[in-house]
Structure formats: structure tokens, C-alpha cells
PyMOL Python script that loads the backbone (N, CA, C, O; Angstrom):
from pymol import cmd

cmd.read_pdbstr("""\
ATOM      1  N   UNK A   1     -23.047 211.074   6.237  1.00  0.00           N
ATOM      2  CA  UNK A   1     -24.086 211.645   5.405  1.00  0.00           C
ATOM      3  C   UNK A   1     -23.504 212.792   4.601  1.00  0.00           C
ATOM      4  O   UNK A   1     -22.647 213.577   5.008  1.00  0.00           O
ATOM      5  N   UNK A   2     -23.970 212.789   3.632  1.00  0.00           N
ATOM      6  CA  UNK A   2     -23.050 213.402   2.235  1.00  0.00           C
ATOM      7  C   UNK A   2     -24.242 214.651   1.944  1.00  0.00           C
ATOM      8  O   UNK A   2     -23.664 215.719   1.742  1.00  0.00           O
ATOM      9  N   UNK A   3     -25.718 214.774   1.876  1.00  0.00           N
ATOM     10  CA  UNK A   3     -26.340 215.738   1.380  1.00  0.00           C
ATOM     11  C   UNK A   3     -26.374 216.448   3.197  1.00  0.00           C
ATOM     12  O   UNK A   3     -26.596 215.917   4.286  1.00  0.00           O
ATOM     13  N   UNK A   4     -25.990 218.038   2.724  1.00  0.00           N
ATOM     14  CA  UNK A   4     -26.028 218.796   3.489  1.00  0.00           C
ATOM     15  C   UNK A   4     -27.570 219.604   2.883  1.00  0.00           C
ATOM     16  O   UNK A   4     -28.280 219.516   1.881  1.00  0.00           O
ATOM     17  N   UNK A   5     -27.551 220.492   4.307  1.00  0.00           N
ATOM     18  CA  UNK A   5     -28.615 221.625   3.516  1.00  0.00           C
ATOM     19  C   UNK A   5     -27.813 222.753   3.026  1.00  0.00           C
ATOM     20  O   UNK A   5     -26.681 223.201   3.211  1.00  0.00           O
ATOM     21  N   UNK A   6     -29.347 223.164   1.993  1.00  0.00           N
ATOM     22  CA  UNK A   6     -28.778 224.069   0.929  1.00  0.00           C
ATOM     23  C   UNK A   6     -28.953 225.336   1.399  1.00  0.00           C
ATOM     24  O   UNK A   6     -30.031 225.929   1.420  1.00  0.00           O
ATOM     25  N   UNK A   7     -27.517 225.913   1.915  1.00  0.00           N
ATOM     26  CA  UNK A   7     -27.121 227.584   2.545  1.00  0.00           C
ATOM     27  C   UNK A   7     -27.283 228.738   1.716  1.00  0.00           C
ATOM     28  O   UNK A   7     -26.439 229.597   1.461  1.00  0.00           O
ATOM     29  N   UNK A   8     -28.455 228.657   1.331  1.00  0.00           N
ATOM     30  CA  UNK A   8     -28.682 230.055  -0.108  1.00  0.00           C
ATOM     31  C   UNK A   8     -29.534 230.583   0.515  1.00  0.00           C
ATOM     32  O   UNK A   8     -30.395 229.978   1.153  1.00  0.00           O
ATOM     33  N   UNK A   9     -29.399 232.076   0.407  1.00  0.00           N
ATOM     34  CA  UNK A   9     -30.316 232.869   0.469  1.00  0.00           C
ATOM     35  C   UNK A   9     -31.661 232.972  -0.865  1.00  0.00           C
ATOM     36  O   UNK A   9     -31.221 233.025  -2.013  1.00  0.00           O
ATOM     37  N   UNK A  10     -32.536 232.986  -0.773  1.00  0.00           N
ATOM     38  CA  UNK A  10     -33.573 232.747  -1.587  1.00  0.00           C
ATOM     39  C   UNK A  10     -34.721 234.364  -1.227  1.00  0.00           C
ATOM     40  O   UNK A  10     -35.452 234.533  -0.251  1.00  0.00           O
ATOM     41  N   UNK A  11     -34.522 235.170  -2.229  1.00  0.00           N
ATOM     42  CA  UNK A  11     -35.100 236.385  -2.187  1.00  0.00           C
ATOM     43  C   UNK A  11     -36.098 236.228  -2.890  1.00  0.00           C
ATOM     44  O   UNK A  11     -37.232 236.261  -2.411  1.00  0.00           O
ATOM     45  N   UNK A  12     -35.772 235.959  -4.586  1.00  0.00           N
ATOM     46  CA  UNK A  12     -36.750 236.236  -5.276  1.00  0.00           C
ATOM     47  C   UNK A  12     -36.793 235.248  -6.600  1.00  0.00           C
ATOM     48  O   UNK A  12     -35.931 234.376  -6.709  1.00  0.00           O
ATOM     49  N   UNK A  13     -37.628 235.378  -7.416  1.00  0.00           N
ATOM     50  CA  UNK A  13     -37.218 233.927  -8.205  1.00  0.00           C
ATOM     51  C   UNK A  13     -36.285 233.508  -8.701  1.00  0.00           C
ATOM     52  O   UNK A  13     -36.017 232.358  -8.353  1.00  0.00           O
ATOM     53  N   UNK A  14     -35.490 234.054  -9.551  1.00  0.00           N
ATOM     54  CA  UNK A  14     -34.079 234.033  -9.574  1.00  0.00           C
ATOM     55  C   UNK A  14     -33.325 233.136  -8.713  1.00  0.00           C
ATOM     56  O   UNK A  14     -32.827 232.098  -9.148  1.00  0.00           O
ATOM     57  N   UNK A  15     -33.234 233.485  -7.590  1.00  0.00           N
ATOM     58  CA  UNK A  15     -32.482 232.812  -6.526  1.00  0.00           C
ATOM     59  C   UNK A  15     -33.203 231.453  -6.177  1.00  0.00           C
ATOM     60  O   UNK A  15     -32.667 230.420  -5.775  1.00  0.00           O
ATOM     61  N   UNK A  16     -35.045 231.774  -6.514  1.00  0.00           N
ATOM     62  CA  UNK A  16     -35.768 230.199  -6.140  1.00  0.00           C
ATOM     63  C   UNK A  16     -35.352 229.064  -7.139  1.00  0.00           C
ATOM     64  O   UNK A  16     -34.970 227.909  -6.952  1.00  0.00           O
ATOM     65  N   UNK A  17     -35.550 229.762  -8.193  1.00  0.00           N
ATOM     66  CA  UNK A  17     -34.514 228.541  -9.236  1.00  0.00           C
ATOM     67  C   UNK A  17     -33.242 228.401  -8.934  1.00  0.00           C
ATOM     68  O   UNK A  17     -32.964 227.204  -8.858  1.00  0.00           O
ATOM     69  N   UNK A  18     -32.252 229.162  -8.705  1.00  0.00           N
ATOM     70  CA  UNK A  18     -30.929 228.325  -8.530  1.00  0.00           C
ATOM     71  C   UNK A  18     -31.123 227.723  -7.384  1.00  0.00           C
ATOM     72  O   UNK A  18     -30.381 226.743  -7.442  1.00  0.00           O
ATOM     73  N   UNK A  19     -31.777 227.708  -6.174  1.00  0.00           N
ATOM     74  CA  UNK A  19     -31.805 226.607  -4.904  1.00  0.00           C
ATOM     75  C   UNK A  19     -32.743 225.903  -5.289  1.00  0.00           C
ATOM     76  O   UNK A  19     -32.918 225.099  -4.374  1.00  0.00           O
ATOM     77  N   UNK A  20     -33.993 225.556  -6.671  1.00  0.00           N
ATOM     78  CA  UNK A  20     -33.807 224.367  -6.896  1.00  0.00           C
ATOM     79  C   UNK A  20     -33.028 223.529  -7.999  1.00  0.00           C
ATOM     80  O   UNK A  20     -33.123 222.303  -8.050  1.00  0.00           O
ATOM     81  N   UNK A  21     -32.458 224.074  -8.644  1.00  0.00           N
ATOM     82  CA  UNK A  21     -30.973 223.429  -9.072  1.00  0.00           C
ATOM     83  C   UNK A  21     -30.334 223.003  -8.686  1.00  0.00           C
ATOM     84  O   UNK A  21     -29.876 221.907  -9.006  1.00  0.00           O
ATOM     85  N   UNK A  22     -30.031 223.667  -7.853  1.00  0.00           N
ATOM     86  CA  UNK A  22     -28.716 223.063  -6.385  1.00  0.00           C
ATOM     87  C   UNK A  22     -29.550 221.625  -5.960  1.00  0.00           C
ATOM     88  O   UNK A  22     -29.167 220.465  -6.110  1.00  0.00           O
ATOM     89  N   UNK A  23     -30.820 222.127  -5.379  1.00  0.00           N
ATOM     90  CA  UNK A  23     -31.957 220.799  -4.621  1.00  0.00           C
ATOM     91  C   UNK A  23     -31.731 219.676  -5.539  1.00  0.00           C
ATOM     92  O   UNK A  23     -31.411 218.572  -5.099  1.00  0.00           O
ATOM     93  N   UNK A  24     -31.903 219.935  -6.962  1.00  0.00           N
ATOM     94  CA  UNK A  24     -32.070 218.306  -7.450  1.00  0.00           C
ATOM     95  C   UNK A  24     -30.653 217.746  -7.988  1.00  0.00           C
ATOM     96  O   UNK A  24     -30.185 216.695  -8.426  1.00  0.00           O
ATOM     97  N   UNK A  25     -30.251 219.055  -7.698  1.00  0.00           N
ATOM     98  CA  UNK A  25     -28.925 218.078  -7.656  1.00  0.00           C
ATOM     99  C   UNK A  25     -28.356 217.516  -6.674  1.00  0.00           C
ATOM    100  O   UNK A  25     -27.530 216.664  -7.001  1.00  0.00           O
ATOM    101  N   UNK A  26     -28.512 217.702  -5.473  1.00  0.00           N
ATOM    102  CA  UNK A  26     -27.985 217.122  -4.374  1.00  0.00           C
ATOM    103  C   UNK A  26     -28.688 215.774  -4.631  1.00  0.00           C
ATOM    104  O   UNK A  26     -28.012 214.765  -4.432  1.00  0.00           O
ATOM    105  N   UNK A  27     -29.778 215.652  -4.990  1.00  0.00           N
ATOM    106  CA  UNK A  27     -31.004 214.593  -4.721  1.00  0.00           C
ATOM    107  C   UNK A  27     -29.886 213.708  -6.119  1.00  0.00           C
ATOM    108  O   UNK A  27     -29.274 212.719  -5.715  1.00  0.00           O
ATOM    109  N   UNK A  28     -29.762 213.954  -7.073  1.00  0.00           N
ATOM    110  CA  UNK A  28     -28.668 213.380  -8.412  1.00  0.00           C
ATOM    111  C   UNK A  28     -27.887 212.599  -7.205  1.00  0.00           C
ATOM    112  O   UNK A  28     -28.057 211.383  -7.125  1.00  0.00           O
ATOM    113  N   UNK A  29     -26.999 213.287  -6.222  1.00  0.00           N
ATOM    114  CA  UNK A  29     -25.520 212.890  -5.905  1.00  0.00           C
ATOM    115  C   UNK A  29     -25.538 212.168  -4.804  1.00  0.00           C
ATOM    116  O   UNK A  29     -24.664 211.321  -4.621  1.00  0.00           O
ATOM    117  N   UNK A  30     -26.791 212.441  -3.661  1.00  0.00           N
ATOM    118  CA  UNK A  30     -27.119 212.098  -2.389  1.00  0.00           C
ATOM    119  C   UNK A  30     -28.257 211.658  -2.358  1.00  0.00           C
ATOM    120  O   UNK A  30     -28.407 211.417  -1.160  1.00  0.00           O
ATOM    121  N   UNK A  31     -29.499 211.287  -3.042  1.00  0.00           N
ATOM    122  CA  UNK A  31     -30.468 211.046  -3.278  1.00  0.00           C
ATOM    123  C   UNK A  31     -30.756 209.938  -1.899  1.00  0.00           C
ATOM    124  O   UNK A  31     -31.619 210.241  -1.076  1.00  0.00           O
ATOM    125  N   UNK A  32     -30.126 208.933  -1.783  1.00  0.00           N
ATOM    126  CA  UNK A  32     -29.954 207.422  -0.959  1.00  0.00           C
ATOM    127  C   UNK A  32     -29.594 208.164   0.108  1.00  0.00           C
ATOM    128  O   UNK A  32     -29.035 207.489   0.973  1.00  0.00           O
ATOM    129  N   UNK A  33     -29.706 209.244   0.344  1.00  0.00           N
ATOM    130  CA  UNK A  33     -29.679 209.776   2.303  1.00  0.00           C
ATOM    131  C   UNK A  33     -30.880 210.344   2.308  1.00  0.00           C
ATOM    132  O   UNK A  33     -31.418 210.258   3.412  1.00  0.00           O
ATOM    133  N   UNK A  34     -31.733 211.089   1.204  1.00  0.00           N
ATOM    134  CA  UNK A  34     -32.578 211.583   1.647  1.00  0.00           C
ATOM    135  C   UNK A  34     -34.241 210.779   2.168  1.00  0.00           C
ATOM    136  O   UNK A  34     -34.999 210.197   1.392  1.00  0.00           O
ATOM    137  N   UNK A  35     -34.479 210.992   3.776  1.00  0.00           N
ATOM    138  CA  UNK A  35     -35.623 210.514   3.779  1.00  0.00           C
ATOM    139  C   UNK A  35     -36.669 209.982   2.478  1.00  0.00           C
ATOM    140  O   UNK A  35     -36.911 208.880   1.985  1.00  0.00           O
ATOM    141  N   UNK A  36     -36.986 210.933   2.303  1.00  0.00           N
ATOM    142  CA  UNK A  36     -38.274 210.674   1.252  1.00  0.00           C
ATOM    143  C   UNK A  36     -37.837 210.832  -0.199  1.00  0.00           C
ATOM    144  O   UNK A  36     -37.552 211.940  -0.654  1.00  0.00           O
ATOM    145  N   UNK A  37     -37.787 209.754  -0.897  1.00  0.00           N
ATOM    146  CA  UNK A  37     -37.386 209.164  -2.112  1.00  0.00           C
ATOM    147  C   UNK A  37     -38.140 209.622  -3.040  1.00  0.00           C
ATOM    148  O   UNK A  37     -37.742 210.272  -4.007  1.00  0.00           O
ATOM    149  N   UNK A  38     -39.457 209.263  -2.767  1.00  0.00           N
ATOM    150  CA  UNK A  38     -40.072 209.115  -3.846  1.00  0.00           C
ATOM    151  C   UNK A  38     -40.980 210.528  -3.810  1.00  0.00           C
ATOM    152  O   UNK A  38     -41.155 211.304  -2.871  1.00  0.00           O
ATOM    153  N   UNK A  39     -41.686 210.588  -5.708  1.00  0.00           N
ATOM    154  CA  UNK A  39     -42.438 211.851  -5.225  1.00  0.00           C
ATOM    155  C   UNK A  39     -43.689 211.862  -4.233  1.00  0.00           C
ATOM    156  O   UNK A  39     -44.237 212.859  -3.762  1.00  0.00           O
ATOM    157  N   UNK A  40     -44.057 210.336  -3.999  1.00  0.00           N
ATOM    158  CA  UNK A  40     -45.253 209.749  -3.128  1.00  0.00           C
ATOM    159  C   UNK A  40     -44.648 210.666  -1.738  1.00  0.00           C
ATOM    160  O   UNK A  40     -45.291 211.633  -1.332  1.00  0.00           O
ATOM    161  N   UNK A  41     -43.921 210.427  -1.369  1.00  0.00           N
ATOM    162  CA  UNK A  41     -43.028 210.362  -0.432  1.00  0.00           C
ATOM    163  C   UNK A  41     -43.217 211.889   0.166  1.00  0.00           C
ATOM    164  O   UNK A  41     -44.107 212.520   0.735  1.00  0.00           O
ATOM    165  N   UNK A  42     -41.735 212.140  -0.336  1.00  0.00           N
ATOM    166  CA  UNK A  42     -41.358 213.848  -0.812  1.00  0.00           C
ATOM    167  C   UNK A  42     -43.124 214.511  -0.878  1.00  0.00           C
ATOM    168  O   UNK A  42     -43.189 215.523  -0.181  1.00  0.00           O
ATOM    169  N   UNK A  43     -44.284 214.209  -1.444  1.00  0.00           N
ATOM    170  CA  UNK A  43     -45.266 215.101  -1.172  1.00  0.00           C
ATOM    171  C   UNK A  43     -45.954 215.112   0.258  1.00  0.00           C
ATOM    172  O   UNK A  43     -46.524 215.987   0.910  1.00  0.00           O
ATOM    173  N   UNK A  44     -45.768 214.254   0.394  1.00  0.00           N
ATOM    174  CA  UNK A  44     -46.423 214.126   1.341  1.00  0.00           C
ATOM    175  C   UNK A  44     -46.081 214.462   2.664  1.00  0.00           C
ATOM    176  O   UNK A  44     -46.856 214.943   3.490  1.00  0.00           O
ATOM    177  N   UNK A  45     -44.447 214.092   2.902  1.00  0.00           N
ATOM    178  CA  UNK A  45     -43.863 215.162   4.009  1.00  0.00           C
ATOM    179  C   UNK A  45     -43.865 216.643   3.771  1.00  0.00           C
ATOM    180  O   UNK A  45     -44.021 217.522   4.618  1.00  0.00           O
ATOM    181  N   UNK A  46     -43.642 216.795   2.310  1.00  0.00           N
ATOM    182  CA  UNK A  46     -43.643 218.310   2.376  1.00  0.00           C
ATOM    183  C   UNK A  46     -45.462 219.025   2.453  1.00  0.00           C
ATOM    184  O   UNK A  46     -45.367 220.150   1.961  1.00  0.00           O
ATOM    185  N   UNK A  47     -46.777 218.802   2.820  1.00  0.00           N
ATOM    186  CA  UNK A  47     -48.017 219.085   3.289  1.00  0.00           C
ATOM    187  C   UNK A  47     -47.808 218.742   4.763  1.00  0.00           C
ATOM    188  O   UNK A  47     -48.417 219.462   5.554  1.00  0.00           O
ATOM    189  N   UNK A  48     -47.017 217.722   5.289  1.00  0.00           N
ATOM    190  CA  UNK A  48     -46.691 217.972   6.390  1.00  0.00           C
ATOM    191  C   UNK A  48     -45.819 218.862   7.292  1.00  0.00           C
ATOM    192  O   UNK A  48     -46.045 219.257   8.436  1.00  0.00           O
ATOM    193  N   UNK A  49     -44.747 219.081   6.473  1.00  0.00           N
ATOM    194  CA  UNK A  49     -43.656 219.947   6.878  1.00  0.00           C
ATOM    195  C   UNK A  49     -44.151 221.747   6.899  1.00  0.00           C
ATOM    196  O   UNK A  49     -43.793 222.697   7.595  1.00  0.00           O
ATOM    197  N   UNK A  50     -45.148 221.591   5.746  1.00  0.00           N
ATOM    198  CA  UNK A  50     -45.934 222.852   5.703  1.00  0.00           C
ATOM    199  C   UNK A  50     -46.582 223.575   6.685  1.00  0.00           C
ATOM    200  O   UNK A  50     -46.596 224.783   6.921  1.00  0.00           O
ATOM    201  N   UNK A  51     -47.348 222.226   7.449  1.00  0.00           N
ATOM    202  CA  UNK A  51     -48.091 222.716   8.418  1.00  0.00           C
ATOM    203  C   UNK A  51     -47.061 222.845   9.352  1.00  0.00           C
ATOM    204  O   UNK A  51     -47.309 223.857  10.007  1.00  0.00           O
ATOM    205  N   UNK A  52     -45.674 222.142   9.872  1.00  0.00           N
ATOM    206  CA  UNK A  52     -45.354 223.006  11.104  1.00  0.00           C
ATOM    207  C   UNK A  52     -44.295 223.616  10.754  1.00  0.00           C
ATOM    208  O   UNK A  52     -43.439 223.917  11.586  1.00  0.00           O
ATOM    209  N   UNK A  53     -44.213 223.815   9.847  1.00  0.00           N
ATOM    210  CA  UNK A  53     -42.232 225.145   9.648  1.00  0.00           C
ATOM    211  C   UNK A  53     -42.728 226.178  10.704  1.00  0.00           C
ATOM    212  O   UNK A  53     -41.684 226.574  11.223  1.00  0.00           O
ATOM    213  N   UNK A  54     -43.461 226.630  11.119  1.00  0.00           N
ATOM    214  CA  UNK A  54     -43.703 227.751  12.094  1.00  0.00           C
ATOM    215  C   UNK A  54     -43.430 227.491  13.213  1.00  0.00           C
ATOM    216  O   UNK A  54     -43.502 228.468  13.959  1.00  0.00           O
ATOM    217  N   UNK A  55     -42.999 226.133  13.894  1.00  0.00           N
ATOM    218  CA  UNK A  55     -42.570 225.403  14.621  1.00  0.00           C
ATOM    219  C   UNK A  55     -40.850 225.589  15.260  1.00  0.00           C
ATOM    220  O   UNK A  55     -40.226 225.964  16.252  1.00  0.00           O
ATOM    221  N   UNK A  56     -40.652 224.958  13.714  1.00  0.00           N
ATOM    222  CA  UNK A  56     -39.204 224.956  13.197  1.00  0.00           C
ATOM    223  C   UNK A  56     -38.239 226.492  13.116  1.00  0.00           C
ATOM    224  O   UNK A  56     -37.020 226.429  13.269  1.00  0.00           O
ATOM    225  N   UNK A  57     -38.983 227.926  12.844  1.00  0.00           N
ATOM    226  CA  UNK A  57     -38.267 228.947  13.027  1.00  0.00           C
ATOM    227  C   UNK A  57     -38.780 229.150  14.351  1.00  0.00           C
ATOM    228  O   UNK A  57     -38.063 229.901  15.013  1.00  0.00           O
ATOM    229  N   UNK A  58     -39.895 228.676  15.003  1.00  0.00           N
ATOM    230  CA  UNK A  58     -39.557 229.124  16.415  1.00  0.00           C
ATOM    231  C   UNK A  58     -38.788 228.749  17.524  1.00  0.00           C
ATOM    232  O   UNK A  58     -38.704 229.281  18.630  1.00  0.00           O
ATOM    233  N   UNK A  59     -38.074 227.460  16.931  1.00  0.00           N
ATOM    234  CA  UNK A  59     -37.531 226.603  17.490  1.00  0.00           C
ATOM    235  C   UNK A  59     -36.002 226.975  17.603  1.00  0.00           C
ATOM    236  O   UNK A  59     -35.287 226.848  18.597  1.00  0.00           O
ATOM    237  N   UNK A  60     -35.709 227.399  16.526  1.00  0.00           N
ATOM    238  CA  UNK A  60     -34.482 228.323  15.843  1.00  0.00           C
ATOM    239  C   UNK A  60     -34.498 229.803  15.959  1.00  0.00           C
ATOM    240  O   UNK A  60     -33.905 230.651  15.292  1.00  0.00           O
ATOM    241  N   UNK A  61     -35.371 229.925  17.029  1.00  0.00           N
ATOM    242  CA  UNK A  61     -34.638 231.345  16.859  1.00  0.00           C
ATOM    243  C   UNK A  61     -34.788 232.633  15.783  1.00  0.00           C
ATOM    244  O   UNK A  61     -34.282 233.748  15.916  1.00  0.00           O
ATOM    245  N   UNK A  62     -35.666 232.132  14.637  1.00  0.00           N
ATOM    246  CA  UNK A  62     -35.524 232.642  13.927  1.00  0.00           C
ATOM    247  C   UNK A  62     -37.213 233.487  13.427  1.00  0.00           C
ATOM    248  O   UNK A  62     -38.248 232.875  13.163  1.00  0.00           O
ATOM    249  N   UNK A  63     -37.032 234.960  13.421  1.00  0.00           N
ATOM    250  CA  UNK A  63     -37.953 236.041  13.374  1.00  0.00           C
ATOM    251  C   UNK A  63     -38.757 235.997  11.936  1.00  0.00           C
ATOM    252  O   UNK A  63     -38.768 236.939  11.143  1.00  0.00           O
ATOM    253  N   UNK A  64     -39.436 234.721  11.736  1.00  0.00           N
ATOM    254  CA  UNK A  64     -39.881 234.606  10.593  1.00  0.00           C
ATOM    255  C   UNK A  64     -41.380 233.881  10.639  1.00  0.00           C
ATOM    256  O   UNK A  64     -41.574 232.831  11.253  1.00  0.00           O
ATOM    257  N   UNK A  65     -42.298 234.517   9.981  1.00  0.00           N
ATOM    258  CA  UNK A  65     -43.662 234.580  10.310  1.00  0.00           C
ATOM    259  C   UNK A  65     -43.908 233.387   8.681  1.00  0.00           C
ATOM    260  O   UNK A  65     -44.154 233.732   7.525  1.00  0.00           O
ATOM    261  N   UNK A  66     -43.739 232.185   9.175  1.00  0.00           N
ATOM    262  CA  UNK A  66     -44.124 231.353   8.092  1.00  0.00           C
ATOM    263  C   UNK A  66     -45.853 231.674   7.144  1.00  0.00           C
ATOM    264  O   UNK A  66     -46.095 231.149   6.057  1.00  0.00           O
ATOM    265  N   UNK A  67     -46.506 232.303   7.633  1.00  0.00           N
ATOM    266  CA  UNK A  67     -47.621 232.622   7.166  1.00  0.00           C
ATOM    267  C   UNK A  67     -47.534 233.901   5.646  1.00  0.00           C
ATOM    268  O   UNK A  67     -48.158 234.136   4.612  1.00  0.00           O
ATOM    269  N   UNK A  68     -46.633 234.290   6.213  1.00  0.00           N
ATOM    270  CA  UNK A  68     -46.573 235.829   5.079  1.00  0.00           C
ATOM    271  C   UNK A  68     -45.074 234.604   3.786  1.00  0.00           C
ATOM    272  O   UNK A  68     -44.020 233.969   3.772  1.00  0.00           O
ATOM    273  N   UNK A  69     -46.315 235.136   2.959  1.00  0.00           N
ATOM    274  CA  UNK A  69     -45.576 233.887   2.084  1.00  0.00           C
ATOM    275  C   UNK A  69     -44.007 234.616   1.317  1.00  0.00           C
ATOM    276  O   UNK A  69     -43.974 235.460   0.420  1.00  0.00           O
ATOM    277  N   UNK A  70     -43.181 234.158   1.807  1.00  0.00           N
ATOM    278  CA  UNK A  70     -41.881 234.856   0.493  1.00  0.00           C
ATOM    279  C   UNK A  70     -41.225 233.343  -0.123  1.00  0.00           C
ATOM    280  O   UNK A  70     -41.701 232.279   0.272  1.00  0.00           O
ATOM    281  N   UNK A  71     -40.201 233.377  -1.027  1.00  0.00           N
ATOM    282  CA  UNK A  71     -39.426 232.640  -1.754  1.00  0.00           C
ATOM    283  C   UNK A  71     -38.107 231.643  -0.651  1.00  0.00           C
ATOM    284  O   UNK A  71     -37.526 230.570  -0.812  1.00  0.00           O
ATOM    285  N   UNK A  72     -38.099 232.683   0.425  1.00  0.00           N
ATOM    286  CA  UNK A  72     -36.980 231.908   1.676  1.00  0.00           C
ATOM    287  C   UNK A  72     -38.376 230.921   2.125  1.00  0.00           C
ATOM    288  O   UNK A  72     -38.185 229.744   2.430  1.00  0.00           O
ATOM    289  N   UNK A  73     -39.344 231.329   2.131  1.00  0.00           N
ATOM    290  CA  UNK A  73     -40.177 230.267   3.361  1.00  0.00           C
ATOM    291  C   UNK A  73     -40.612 229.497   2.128  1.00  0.00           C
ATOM    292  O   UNK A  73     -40.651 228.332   2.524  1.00  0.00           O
ATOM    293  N   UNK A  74     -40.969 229.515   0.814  1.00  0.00           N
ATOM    294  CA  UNK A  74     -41.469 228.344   0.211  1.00  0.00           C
ATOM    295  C   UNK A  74     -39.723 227.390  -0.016  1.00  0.00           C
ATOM    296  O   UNK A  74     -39.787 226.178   0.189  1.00  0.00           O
ATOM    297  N   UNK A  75     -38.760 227.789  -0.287  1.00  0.00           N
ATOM    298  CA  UNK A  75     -37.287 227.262   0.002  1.00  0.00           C
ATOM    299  C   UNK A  75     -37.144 226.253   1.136  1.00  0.00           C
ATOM    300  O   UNK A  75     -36.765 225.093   0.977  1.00  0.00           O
ATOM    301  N   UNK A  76     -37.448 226.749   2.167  1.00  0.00           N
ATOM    302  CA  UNK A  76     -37.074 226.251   3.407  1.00  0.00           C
ATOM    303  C   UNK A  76     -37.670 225.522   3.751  1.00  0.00           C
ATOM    304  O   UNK A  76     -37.330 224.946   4.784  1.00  0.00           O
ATOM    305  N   UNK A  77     -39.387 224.994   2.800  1.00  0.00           N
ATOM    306  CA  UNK A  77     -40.819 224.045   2.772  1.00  0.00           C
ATOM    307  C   UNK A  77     -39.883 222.773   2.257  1.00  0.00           C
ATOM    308  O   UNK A  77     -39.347 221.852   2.875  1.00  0.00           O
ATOM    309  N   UNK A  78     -39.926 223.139   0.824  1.00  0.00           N
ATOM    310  CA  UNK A  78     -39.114 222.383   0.290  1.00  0.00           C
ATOM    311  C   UNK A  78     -38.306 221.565   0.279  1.00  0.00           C
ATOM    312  O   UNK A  78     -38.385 220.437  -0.208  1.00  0.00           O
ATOM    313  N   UNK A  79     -37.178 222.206   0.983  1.00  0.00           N
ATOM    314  CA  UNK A  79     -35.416 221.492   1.340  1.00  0.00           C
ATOM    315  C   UNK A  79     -36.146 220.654   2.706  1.00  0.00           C
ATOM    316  O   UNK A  79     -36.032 219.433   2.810  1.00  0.00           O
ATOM    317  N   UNK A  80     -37.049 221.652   3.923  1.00  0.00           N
ATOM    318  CA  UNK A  80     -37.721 220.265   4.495  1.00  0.00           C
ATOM    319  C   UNK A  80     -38.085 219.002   4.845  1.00  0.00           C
ATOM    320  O   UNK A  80     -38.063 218.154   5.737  1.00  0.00           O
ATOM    321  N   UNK A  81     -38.515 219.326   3.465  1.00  0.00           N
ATOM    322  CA  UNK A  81     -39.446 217.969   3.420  1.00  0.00           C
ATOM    323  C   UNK A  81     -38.724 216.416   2.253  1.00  0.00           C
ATOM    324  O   UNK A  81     -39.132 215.346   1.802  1.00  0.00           O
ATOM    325  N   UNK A  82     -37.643 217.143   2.245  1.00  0.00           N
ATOM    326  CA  UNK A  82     -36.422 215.845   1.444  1.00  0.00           C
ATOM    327  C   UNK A  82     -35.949 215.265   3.021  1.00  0.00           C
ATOM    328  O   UNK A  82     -35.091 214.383   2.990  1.00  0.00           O
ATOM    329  N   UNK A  83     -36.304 215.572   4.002  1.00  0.00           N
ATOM    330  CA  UNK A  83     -35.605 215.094   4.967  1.00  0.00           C
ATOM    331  C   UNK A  83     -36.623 214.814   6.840  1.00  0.00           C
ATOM    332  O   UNK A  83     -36.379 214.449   7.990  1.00  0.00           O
ATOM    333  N   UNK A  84     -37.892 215.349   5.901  1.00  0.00           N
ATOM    334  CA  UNK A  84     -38.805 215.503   7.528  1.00  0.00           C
ATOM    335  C   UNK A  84     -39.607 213.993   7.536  1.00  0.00           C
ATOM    336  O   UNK A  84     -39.947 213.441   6.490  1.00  0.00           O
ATOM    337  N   UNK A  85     -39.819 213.494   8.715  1.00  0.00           N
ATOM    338  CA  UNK A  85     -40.800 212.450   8.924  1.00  0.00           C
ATOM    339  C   UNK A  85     -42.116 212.363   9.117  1.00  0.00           C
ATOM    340  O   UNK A  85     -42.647 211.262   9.266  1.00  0.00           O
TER     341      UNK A  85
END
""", "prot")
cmd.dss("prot")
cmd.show_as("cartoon", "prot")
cmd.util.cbc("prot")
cmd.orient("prot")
């Protein structure tokens, strides 16, 4: 498997546009690994992926209150849901 996830820090918009630049381009180069293809697809895991990322940083370890909205947690919705079931 060729699309990795995308290791950017994502502060503020600035940074939300270049990680989705990076995003559709991986999807350009690796597109045929990612779960959800289509935008049918891709939306629909990502309303799913929405509801549990709070899951996912608790799972990881990681001190992040998916509710308080910033640019890393709509990032991390995102890159998600190219790959959640």
C-alpha cells in the first residue's frame, strides 16, 4: 500500500489547504487503495468517522477533545474517512 497518512501539522487555514493539497493528491497517485472512492462513498464514511474520532484519539493516546472544533480535528475527519469503514 502506497497512500500513507498525511503527517502535517494543521493549525490554521493556511496549513488546512496545504493538507488538502497534499490529500488530493495522494487520492491523484493512490486513489485505488483508498477505501472510499467515490464522493457517495468518501461522504458518507466521513459523517461516520465524525461521529467517532473521539474514539480514535482516545484510543491513541492522544489529549484531544474532538468536540472543540480546530483545523487538526477537521484534518484528521477528513484524511479518516478516505480510509474508515
Amino acid at each position: 500500500m502506497n497512500s500513507q497518512p498525511i503527517n502535517q501539522q494543521v493549525t490554521d487555514r493556511l496549513s488546512f489547504i496545504k493538507f488538502l493539497v497534499s490529500l488530493h493528491q495522494d487520492f491523484i497517485n493512490n486513489g485505488q487503495e483508498w477505501e472510499n472512492k467515490t464522493l457517495d462513498g468518501f461522504l458518507e464514511a466521513l459523517t461516520r468517522y465524525t461521529a467517532d474520532i473521539q474514539g480514535y484519539y482516545d484510543n491513541t493516546n492522544q489529549n484531544i477533545n474532538a468536540d472543540k472544533a480546530s483545523w487538526q480535528v477537521f484534518a484528521d475527519i477528513i484524511q479518516g474517512a478516505k480510509i474508515y469503514e
